[in-house]
N, C-alpha and C positions, 0 to 999 in steps of 0.2 A: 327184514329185507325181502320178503315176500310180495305181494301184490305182480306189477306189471313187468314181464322182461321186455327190454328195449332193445332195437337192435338198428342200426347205423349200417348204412351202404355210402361208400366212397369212391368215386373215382372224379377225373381231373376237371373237367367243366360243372357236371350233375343235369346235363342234359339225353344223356342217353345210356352209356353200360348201367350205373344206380340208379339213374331214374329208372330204365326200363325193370331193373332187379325189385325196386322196390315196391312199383304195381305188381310183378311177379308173385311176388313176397305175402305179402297184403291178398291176393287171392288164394294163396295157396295155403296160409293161414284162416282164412275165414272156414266160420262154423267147425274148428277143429278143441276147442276152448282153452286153448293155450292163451294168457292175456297178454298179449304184445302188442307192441307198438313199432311200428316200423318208421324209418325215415332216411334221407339220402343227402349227401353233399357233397362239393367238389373243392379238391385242394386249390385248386384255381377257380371258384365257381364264375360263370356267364350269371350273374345275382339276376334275381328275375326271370329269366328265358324260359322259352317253355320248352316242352322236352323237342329232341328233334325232329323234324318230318317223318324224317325213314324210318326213328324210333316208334313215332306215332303210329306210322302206317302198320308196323312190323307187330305190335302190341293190338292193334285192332286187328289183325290177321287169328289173332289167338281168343278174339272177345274180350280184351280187355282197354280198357279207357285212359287213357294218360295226361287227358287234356288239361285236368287242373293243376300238375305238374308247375312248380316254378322252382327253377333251380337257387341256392342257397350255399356260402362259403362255411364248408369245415370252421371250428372256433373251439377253443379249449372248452366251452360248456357242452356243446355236444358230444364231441369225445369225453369227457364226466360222466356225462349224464346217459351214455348207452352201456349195455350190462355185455354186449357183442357186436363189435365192429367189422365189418366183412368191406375188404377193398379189392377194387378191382387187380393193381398193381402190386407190387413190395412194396415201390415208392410211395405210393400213398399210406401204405403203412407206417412207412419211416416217418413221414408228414403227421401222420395221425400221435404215435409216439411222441415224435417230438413236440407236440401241444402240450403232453400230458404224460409223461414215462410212467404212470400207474398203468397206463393202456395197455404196458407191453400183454399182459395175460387174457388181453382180453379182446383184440386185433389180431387177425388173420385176412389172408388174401380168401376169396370167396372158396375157390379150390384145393386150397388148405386144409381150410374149417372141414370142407366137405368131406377130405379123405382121412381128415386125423380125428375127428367125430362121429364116423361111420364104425362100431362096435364099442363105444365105448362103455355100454349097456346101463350103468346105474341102477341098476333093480331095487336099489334102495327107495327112491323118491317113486310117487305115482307118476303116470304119466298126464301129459299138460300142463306142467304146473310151474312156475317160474323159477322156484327152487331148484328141479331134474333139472331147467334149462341152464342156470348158473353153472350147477353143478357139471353137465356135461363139458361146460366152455371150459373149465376150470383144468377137468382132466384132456382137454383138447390142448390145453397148453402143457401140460406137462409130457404128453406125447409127443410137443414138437422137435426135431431135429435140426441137426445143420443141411440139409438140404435146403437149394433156393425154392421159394414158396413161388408155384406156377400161377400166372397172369391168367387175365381175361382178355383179347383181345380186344383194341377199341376200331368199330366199323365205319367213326366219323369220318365223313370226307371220302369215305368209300362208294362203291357199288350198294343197292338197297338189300338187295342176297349178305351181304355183309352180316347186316342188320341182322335178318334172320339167324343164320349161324350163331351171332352171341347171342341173343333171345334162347336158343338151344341152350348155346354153355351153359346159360344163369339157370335156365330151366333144368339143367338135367342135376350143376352142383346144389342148385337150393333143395332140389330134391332130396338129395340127400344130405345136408344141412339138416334141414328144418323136421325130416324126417328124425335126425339123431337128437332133437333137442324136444320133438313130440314126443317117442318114446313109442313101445308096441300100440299097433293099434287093432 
């Protein structure tokens, strides 16, 4: 079960919290040699759409490009087929679950993942390697609690400052996600 860890971003359209997470994601992994694969959908996806203005705008504020972005409906093969699903909401987690109840181990709200995966160390696995990265999700889930798992807010329909703001959240929990699944560097 080695080779590519994949990882899934959800929330309810997939035009803008995931989308925007997932160019996030995708840059923030590049040249780190972790081999992943990132990718984004929505419990309700707008099929087709491309991500949204404000999104756009807010992502090219940081250098980065969103345009080829088309949003895409959650389906019980995608939840399969991701080794780490990060949602914006609970809800969507439940959504995501309920496709596939293997997920439960493997689905987390983005902010979750971020803080029940932060020390989890693994010093067993090298780092970058997709094995450390199962491996960390594996003991993120056994960390978790009955506390309710905290949201990402969604800025659609909002003010373009919105935008910004969750552009931050994603940035600051993928930070520390993606950091707990790279490993020391």
């Amino acid at each position: 079960m080695n080779g590519e860890f994949r990882i899934l971003l959800v929330c309810t359209a997939n035009i803008c919290r995931s989308a925007m997470a997932e160019v996030i994601t995708r840059a923030m992994l590049a040249g780190t040699g972790l081999p992943a694969a990132t990718g984004s959908a929505g419990v309700h996806a707008l099929t087709g759409h491309p991500m949204a203005p404000h999104a756009l705008a807010t992502l090219a504020r940081l250098g980065l490009d969103g345009r080829a972005h088309r949003a895409r409906q959650l389906d019980p093969d995608l939840v399969r087929s991701a080794d780490l699903l990060l949602t914006m909401e609970a809800g969507h987690a439940a959504v995501a679950v309920g496709l596939d109840p293997a997920a439960a181990r493997k689905t987390f709200t983005l902010p979750e993942f971020a803080a029940l995966a932060a020390g989890t160390g693994q010093r067993r696995y090298r780092s970058d390697t997709a094995e450390r990265a199962r491996a960390i999700v594996e003991s993120a889930a056994g960390r978790r609690g009955r506390q309710p798992a905290p949201d990402v807010l969604d800025p659609y329909g909002g003010p373009p400052e919105g935008y910004d703001t969750c552009a931050k959240t994603l940035g600051e929990s993928l930070s520390h996600a993606l950091g707990a699944l790279l490993g020391p560097r």
